[in-house]
Every structure is written in structure tokens, then in C-alpha cells.
BALOBA-1460 file (C-alpha; in Angstrom, 3 decimals):
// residues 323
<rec num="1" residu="x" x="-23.237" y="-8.672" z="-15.832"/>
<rec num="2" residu="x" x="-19.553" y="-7.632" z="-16.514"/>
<rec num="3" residu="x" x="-18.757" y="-8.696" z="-19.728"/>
<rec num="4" residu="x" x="-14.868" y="-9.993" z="-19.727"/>
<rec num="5" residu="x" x="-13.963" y="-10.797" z="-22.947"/>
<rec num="6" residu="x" x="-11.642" y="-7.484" z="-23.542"/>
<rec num="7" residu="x" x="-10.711" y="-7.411" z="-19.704"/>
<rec num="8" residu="x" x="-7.014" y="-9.236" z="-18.901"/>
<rec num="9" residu="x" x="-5.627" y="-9.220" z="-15.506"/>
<rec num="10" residu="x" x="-2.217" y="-10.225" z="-15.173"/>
<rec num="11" residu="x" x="0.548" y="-10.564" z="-12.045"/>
<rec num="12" residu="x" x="4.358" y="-11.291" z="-11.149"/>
<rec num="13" residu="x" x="5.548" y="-12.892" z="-8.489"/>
<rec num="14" residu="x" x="5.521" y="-9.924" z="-6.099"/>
<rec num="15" residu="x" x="2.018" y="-10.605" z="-4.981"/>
<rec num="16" residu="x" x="0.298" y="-13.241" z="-6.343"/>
<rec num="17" residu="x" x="-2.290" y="-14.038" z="-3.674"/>
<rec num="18" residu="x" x="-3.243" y="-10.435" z="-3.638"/>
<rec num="19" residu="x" x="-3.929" y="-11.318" z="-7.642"/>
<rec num="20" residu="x" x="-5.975" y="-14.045" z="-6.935"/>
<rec num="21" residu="x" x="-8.003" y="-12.650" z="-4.445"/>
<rec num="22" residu="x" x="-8.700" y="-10.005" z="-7.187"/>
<rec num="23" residu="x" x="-9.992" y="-11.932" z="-9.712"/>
<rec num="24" residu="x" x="-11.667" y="-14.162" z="-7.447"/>
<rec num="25" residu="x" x="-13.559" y="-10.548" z="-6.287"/>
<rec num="26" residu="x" x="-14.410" y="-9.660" z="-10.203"/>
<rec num="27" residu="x" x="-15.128" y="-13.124" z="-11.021"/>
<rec num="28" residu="x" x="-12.991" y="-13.775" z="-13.868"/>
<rec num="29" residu="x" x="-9.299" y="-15.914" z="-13.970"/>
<rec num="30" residu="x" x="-5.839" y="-14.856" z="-14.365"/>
<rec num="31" residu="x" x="-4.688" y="-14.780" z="-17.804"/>
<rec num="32" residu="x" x="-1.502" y="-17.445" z="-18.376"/>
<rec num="33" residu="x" x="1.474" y="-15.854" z="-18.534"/>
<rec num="34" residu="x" x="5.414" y="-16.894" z="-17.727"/>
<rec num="35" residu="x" x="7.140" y="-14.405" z="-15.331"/>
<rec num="36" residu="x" x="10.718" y="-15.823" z="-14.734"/>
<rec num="37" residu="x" x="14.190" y="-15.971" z="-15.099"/>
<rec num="38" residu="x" x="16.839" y="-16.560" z="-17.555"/>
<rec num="39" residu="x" x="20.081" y="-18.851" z="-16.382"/>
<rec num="40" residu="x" x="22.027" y="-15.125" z="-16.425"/>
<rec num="41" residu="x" x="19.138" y="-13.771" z="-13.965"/>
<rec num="42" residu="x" x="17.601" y="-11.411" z="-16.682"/>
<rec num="43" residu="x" x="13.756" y="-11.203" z="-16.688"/>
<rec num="44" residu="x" x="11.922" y="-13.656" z="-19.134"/>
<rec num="45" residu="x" x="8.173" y="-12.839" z="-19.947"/>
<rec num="46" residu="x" x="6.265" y="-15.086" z="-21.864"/>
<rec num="47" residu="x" x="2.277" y="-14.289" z="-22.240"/>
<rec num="48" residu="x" x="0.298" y="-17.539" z="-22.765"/>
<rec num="49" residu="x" x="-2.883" y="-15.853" z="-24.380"/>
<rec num="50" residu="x" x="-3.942" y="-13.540" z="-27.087"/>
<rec num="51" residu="x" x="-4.189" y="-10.335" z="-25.590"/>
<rec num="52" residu="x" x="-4.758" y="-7.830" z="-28.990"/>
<rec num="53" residu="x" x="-7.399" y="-5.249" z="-28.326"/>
<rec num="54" residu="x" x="-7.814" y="-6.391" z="-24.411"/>
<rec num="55" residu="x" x="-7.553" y="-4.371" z="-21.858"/>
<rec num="56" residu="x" x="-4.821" y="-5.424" z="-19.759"/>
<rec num="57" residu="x" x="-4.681" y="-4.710" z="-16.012"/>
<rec num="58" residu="x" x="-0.869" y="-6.046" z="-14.422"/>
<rec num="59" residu="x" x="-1.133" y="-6.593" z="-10.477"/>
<rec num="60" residu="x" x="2.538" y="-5.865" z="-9.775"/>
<rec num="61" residu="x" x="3.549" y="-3.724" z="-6.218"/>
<rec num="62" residu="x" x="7.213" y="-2.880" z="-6.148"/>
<rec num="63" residu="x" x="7.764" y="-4.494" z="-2.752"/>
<rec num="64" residu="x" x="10.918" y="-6.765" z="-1.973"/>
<rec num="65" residu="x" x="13.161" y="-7.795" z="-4.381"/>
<rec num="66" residu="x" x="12.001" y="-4.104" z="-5.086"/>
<rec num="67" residu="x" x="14.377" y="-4.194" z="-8.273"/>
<rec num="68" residu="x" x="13.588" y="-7.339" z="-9.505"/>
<rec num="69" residu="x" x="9.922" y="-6.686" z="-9.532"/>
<rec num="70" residu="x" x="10.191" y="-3.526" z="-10.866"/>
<rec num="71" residu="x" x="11.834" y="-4.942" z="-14.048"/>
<rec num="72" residu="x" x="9.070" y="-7.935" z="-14.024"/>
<rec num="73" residu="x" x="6.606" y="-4.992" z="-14.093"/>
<rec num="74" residu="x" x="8.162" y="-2.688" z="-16.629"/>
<rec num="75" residu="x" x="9.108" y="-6.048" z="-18.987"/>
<rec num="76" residu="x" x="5.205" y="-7.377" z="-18.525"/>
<rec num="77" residu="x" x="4.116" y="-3.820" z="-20.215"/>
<rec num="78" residu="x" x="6.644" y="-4.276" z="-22.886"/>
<rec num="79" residu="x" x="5.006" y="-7.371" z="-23.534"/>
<rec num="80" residu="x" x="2.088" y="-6.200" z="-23.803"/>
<rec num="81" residu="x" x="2.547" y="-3.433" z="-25.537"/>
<rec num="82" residu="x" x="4.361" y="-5.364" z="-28.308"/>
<rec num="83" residu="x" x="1.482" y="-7.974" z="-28.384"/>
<rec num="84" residu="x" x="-0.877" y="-5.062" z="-29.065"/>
<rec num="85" residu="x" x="-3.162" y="-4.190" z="-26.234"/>
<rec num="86" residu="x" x="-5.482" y="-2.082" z="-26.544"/>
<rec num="87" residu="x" x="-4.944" y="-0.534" z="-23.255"/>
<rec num="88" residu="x" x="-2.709" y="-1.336" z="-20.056"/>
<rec num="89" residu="x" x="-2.849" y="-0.271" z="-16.430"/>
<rec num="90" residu="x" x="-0.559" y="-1.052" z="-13.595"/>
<rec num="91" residu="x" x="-1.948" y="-1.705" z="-10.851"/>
<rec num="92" residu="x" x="0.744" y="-1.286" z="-7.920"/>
<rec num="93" residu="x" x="-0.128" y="-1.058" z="-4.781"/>
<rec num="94" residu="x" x="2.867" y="-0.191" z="-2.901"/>
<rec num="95" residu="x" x="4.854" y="2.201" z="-5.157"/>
<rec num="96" residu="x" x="8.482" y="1.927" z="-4.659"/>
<rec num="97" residu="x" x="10.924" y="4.257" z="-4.017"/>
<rec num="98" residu="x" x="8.190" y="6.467" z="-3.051"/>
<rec num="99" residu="x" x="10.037" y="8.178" z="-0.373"/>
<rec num="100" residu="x" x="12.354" y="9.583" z="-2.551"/>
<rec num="101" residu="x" x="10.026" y="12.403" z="-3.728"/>
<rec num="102" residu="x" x="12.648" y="15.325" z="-3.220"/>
<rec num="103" residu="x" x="15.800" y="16.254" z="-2.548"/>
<rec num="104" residu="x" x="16.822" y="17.058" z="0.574"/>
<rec num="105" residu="x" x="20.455" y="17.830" z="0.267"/>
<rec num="106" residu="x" x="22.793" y="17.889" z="-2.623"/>
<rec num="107" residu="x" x="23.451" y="15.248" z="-5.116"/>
<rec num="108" residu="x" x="20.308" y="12.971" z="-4.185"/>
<rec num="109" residu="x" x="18.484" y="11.543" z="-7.023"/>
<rec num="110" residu="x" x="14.536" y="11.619" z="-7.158"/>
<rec num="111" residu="x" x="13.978" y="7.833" z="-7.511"/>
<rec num="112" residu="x" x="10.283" y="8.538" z="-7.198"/>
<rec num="113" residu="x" x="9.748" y="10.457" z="-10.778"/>
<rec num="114" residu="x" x="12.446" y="8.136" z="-12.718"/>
<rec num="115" residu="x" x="9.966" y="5.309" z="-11.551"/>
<rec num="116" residu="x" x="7.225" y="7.312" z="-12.906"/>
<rec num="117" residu="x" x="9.253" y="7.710" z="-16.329"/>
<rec num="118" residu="x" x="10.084" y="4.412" z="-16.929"/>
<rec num="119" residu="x" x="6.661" y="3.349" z="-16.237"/>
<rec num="120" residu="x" x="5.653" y="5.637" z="-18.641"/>
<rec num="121" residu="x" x="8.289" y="4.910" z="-21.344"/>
<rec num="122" residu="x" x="7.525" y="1.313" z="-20.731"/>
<rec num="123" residu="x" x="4.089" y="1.342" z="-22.488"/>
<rec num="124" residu="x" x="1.712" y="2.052" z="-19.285"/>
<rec num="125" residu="x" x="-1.249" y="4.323" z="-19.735"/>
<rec num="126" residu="x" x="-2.502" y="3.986" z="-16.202"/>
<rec num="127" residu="x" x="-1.596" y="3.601" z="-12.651"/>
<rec num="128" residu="x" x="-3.698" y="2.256" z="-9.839"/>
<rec num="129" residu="x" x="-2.036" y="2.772" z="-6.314"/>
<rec num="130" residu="x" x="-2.777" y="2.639" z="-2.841"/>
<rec num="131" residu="x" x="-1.003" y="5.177" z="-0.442"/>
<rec num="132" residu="x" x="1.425" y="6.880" z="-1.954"/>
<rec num="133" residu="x" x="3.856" y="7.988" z="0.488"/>
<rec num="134" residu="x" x="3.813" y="11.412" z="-1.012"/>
<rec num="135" residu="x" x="0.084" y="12.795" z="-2.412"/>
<rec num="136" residu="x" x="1.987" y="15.078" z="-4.918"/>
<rec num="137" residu="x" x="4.217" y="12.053" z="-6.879"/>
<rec num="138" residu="x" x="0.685" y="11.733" z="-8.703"/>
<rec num="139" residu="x" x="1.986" y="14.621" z="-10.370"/>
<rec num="140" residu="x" x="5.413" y="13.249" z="-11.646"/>
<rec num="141" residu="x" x="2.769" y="11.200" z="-13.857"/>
<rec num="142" residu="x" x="1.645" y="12.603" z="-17.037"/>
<rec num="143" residu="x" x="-0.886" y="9.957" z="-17.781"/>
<rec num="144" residu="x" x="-3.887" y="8.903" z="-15.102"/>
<rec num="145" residu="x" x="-3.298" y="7.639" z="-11.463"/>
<rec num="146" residu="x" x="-6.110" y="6.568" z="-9.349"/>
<rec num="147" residu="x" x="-5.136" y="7.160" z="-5.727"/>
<rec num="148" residu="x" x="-6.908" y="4.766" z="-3.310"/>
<rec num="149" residu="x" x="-6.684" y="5.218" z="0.077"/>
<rec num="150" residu="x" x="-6.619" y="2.422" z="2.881"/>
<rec num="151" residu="x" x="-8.217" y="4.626" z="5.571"/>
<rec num="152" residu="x" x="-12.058" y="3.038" z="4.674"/>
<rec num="153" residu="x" x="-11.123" y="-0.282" z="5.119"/>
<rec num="154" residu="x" x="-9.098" y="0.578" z="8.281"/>
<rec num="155" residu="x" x="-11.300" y="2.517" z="9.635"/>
<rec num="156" residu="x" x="-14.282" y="-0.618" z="9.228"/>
<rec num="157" residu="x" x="-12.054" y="-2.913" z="11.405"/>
<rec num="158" residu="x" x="-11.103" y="-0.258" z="14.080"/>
<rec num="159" residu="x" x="-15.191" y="0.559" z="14.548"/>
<rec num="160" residu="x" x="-15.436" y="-3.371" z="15.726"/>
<rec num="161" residu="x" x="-13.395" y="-2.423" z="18.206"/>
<rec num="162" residu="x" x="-15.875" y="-0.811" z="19.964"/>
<rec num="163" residu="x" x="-13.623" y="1.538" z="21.696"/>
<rec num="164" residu="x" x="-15.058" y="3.953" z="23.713"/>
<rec num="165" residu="x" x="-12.803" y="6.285" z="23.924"/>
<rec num="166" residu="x" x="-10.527" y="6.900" z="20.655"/>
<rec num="167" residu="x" x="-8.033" y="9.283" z="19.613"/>
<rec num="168" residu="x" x="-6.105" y="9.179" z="16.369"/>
<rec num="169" residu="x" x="-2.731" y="9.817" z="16.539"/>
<rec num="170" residu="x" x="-0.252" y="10.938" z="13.473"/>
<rec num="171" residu="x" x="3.580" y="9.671" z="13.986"/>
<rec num="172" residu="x" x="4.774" y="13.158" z="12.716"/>
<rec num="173" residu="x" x="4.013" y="16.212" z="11.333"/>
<rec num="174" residu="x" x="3.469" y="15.030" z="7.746"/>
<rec num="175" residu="x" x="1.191" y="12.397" z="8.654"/>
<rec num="176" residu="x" x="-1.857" y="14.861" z="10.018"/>
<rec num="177" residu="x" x="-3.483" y="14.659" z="6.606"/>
<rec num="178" residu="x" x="-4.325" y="10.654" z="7.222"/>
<rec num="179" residu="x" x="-4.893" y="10.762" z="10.508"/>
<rec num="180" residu="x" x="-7.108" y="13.531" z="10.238"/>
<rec num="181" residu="x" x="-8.970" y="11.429" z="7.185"/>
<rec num="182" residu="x" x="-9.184" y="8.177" z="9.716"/>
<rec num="183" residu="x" x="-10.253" y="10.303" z="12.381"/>
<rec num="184" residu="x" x="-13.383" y="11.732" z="10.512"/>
<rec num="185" residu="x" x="-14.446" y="8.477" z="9.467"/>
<rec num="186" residu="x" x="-14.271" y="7.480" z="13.556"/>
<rec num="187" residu="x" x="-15.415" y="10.408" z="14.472"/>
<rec num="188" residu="x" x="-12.490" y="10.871" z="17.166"/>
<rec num="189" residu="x" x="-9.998" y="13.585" z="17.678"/>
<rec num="190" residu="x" x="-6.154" y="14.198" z="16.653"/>
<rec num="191" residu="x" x="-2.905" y="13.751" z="18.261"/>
<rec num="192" residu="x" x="0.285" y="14.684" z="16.585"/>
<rec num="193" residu="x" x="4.091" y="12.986" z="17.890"/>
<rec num="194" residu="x" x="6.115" y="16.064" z="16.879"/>
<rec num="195" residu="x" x="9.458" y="14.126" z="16.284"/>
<rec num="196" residu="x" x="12.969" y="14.419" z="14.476"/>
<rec num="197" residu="x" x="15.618" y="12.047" z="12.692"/>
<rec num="198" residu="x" x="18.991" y="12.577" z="13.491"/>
<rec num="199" residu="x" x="19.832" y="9.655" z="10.980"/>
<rec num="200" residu="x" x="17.691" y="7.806" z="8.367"/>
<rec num="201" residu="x" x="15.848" y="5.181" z="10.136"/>
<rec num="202" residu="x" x="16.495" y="6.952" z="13.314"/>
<rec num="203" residu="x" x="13.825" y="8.626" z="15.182"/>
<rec num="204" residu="x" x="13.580" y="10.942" z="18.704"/>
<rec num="205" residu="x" x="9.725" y="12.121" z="19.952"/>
<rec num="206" residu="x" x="10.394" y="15.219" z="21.121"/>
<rec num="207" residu="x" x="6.910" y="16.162" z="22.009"/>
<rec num="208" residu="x" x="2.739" y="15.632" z="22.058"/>
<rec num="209" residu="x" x="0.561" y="17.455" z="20.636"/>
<rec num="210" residu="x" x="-2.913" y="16.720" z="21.924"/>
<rec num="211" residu="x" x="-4.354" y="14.908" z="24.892"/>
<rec num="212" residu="x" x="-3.895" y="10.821" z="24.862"/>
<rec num="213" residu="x" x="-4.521" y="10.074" z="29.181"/>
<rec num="214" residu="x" x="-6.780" y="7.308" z="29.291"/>
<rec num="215" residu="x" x="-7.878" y="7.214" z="25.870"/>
<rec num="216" residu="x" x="-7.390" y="4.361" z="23.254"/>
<rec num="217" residu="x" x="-4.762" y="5.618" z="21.078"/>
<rec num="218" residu="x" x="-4.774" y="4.504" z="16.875"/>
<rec num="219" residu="x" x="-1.551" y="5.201" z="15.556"/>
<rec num="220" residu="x" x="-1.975" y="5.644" z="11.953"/>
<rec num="221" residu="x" x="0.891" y="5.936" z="9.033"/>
<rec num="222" residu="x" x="1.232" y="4.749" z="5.614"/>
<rec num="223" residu="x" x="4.293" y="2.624" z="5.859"/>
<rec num="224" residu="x" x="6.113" y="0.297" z="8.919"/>
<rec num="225" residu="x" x="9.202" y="-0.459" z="7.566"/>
<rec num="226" residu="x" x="11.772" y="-1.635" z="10.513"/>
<rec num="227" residu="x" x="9.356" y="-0.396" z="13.021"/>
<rec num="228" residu="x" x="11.675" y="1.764" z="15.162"/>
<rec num="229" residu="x" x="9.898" y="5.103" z="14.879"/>
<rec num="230" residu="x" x="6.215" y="3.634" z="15.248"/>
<rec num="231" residu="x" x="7.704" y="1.672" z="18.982"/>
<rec num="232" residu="x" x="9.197" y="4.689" z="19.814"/>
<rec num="233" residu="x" x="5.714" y="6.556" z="19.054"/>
<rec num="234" residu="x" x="3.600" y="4.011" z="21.441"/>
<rec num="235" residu="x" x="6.369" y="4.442" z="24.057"/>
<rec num="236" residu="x" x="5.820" y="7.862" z="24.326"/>
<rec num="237" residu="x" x="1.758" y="7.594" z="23.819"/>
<rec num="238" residu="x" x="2.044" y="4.524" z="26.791"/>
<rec num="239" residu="x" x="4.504" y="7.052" z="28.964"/>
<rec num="240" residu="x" x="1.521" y="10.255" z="28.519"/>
<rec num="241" residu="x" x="-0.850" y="7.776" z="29.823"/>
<rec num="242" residu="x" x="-2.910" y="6.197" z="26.948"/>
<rec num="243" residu="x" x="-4.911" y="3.267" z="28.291"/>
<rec num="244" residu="x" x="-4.252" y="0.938" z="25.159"/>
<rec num="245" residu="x" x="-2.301" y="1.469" z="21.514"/>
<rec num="246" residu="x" x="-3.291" y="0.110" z="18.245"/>
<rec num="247" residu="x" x="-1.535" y="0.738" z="14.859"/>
<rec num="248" residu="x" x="-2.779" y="0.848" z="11.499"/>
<rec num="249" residu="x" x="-0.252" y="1.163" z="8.489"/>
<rec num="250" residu="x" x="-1.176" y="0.891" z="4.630"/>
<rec num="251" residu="x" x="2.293" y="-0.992" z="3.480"/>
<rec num="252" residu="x" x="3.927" y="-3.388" z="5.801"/>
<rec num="253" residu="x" x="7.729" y="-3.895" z="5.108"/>
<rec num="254" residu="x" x="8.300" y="-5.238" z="8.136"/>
<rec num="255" residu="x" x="12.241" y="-5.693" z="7.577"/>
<rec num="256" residu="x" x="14.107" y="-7.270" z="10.636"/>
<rec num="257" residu="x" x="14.183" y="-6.106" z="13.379"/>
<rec num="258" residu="x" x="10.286" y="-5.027" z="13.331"/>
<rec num="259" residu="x" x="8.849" y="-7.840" z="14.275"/>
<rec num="260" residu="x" x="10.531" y="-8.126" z="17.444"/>
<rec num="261" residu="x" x="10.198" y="-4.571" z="17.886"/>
<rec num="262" residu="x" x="6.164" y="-4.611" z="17.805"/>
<rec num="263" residu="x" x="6.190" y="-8.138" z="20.234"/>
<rec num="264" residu="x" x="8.446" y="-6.252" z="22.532"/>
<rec num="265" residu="x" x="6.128" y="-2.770" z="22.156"/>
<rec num="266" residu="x" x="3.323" y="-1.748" z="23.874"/>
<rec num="267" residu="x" x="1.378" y="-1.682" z="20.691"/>
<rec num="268" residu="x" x="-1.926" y="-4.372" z="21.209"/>
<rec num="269" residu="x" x="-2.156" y="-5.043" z="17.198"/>
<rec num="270" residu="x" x="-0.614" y="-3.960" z="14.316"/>
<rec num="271" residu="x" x="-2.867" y="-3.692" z="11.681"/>
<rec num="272" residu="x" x="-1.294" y="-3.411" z="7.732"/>
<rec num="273" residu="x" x="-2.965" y="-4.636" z="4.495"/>
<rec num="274" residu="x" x="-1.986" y="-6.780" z="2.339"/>
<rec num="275" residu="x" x="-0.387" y="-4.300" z="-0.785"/>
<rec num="276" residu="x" x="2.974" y="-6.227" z="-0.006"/>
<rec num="277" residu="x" x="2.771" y="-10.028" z="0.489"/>
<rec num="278" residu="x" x="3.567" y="-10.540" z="4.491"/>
<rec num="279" residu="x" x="6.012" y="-14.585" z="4.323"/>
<rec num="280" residu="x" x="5.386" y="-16.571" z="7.337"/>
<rec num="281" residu="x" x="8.732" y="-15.688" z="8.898"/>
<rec num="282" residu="x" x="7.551" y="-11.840" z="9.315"/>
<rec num="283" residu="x" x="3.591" y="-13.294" z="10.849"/>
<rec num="284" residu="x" x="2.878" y="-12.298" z="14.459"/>
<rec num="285" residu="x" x="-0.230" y="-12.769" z="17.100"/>
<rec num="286" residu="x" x="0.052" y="-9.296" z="16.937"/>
<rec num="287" residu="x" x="-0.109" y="-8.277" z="13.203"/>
<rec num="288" residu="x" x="-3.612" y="-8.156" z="11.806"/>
<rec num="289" residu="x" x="-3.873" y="-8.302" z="7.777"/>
<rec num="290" residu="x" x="-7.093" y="-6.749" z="5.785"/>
<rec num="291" residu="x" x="-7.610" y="-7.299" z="2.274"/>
<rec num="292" residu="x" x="-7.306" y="-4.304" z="-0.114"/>
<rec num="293" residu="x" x="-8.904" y="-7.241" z="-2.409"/>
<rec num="294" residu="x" x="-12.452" y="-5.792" z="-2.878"/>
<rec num="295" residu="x" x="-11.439" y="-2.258" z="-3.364"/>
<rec num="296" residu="x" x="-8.430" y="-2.759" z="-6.021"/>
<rec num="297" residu="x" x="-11.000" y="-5.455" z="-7.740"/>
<rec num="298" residu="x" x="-13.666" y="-2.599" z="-7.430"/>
<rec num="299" residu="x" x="-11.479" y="0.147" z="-9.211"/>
<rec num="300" residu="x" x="-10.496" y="-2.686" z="-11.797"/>
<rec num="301" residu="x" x="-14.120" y="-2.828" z="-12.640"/>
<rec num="302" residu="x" x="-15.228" y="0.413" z="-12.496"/>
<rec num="303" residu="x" x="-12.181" y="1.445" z="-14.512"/>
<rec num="304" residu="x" x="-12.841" y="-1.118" z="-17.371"/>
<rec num="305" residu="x" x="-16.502" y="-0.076" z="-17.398"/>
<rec num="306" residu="x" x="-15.191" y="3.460" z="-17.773"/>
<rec num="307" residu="x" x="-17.713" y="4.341" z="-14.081"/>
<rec num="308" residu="x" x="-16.463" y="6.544" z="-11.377"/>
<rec num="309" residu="x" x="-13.784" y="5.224" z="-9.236"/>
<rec num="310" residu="x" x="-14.292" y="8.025" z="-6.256"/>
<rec num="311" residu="x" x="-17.549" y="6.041" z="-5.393"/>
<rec num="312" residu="x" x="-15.907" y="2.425" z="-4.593"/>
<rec num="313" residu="x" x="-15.540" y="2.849" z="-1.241"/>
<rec num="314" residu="x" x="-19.075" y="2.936" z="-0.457"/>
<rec num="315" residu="x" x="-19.545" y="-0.822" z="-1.163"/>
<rec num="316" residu="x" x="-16.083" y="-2.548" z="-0.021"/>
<rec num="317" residu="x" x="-15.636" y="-3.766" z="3.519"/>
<rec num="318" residu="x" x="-12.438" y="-5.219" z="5.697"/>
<rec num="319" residu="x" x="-11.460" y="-8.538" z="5.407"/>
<rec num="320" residu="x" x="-9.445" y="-9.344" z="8.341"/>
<rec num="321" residu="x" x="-7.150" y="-12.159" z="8.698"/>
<rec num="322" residu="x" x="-4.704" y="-13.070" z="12.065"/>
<rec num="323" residu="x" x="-1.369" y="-13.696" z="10.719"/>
């Protein structure tokens, strides 16, 4: 029996059915607390509860407004901090700015680490993340991270698929990593789209690497933001002969035009999680949201009962949902 009495899980308004769905899996409520606005638009904070000596946990991803729920998150720790917790950890399943780990020409800032400092300076002395874009911008912490991956849960829903004849396919070079991770857990081979960018959000296939002719091809990546390279990806799979495409991404943006992108595509499903809250306006008879519910609510527990977190993904399963 968990005993809650130190344990505090709070949330903004980036996600708040994520939250729920959280506590709901631990078995405990959300604490009260005020996350608003001021008339001049500045962040107001106002904590309902004692929380001196808890552990506080703040459910917060950095999706869009990304700015304004960065501040909600970095003012929440303040707030906590101030109001003497013992000990708080954001939990933020879609770290923003995350692809802004490096510089690749002069004069670019690297958003990533200055999000990782203010954290920091803010009060936090944990993060809890799902994804990261980049492996390495655990580094740019000097205090814990606990990196969950998505590829577990994926992997459960693609396996009721029953398909017969799989092969996971990486969007790019970069991505071989995770698709080789998804792969082992399907027990399927590789394919790699070797691609470039002429411009950001811009993408040309310039080749395959591996064999996709009548095979069921999983296209996996971390994030779908407008869409373009991933259609352009199941173009190229559908052209090389693959008898049906399915896509599995950790974060889904979705910002316009994706949606109308994956109707129009030959992808069958798109399959995201819900790290980023998905509005009615952005749901489609092709997009297919898991839960990362049981396994965030799983590190949550195992990290206030000071247990091993590398275990948790041997007893959480996918929770699908059409949207």
C-alpha cells in the first residue's frame, strides 16, 4: 500500500487529462492549486494546500502555447520551492525546444540547455521525460532525468496488429537508434529513408536503405510536427512497393497542415501518445492515441518509493483510444 501523505502531484493547463489519468493510475487526487492569469497576461500561481516536506511531482509538457507553459511550469516550482517542499520533480513529457540541441551554423542559440538552466535555477531537482528528441540533452542537466521511452507501449499496440510481415522503418539517418529499439521488441528488420532538408520543415527522400516490397512498413519517429517529411516518407515506402504503412510517433504536434497531410497520405494510422494534449480540431479516423498514463504514473511511484525506474516497463500496457 503506497502511502501518500508526503506525495503531491500537481499540473497546468498544458495537459490536464494526461494529469488525471495519472493520478487516477496511482490512486491518489490532484492537489488544488490556481494556474492562471493576471489582467496584464503574467502567470498567477496560487497553491491551495500545504505542501511543506511533500514531495511534489508537477505534470507540465512544454507543448503549445510552448512559452506560456513553460513559465506556468518554471512559476509552479517557484511556488513550491518558496512554500518549502521537500523535494520537486517535473514531470514533462514533451520537452520543448528540444530540437535545438546544437548549433548548426553561426549565431544560433541552444534553446535546449537554457531550458535545462532555468529549470534548474527555478528550484527543480528532477526531470521525468519521455523522448527526448536528442538522447544527449540529458546531459545539459546537472541534476537527475529519467528518460522513458514510448517504444514499449508502441510496440504492445503494433503486435495486435498481427502483421505478418513487418519491417521497421527510420525517417532518417538519426532515427536508426528507435527504430532499431521498436524493431527488437517486434522482432522485425530495419529500413532507413536516407533523406535531406533543403529548408527547415522541408524534406527530399533521396534514397532506401533496406528492402520494404510487400512488407508492412512501421514508420517510427519521435515527433510529427506538420507532417510533411513523415507523407513524403510513406510516399516513397508506397512507391518501393510496401503492401501497407503505419506510423508511430512519441509527440504529436500536429500543426496545420498535418492533418490533411496524413488523410491525404498513404499512411493506414497514425499512431502518437498522448505527452501533448491532441483538441478535437486536430482528431482524425486515422490518428490512434495510447496513454503514456500507466508508465509516467509508474515512474511517479517508483520514484517516490525511491525503487528502480528501468524496471516499469515490464508491467505497463497500451491504452488505445480512436480520436
Amino acid at each position: 500500500m503506497l502511502d501518500t501523505k508526503r506525495l503531491c502531484i500537481l499540473t497546468g493547463n498544458a495537459n490536464p487529462q494526461l494529469a488525471q489519468e495519472i493520478v487516477d493510475y496511482i490512486g491518489v487526487e490532484l492537489c488544488h492549486a490556481f494556474v492562471g492569469h493576471f489582467n496584464n497576461g503574467e502567470t498567477q500561481v496560487m497553491i491551495g494546500e500545504s505542501i511543506r516536506g511533500k514531495d511534489v511531482f508537477i505534470i507540465q509538457p512544454t507543448s503549445q502555447p510552448v512559452n506560456d507553459n513553460l513559465m506556468e511550469l518554471l512559476v509552479m516550482v517557484d511556488a513550491c520551492k518558496r512554500a518549502s517542499a521537500r523535494h520537486i520533480t517535473a514531470v514533462v513529457p514533451y520537452y520543448a525546444y528540444a530540437r535545438q540541441d546544437r548549433k548548426t551554423r553561426g549565431r544560433e542559440p541552444i534553446s535546449a540547455k537554457l531550458v535545462a538552466n532555468l529549470m534548474t535555477v527555478a528550484g527543480v531537482n528532477r526531470v521525468v521525460t519521455v523522448d527526448l528528441h536528442a538522447g544527449q540533452i540529458q546531459g545539459f542537466f546537472d541534476i537527475p532525468v529519467d528518460h522513458l521511452a514510448a517504444a514499449p507501449v508502441l510496440a504492445e499496440y503494433i503486435k495486435k496488429k498481427n502483421l505478418d510481415n513487418m519491417v521497421v522503418v527510420s525517417p532518417d539517418l538519426g532515427g536508426v537508434t528507435r527504430a532499431r529499439s521498436l524493431a527488437d521488441r517486434l522482432d522485425s528488420p530495419i529500413a532507413i529513408i536516407e533523406k535531406r532538408r533543403p529548408a527547415p520543415g522541408l524534406a527530399e527522400v533521396m534514397s532506401l536503405i533496406g528492402d520494404v516490397n510487400g512488407k508492412d512498413a512501421v514508420i517510427i519517429d519521435d515527433i510529427v510536427d506538420t507532417a510533411g517529411s513523415l507523407c513524403e516518407g510513406a510516399k516513397a515506402l508506397k512507391a518501393r512497393g510496401a503492401r501497407s504503412i503505419y506510423a508511430c510517433c512519441t509527440h504529436g504536434i500536429l500543426s496545420d497542415p498535418a492533418i490533411q497531410r496524413i488523410d491525404d497520405s498513404p499512411i493506414s494510422e497514425l499512431i502518437i501518445t498522448n505527452t501533448i494534449a491532441l483538441p478535437k480540431e486536430k482528431h482524425s479516423s486515422k490518428v490512434v492515441c495510447l496513454s503514456m498514463a500507466p508508465a509516467i504514473g509508474e515512474a511517479i511511484k517508483r520514484i517516490f518509493t525511491q525503487t528502480s525506474v528501468s524496471q516499469l516497463f515490464d508491467v505497463v500496457n497500451a491504452v488505445a483510444t480512436k480520436v
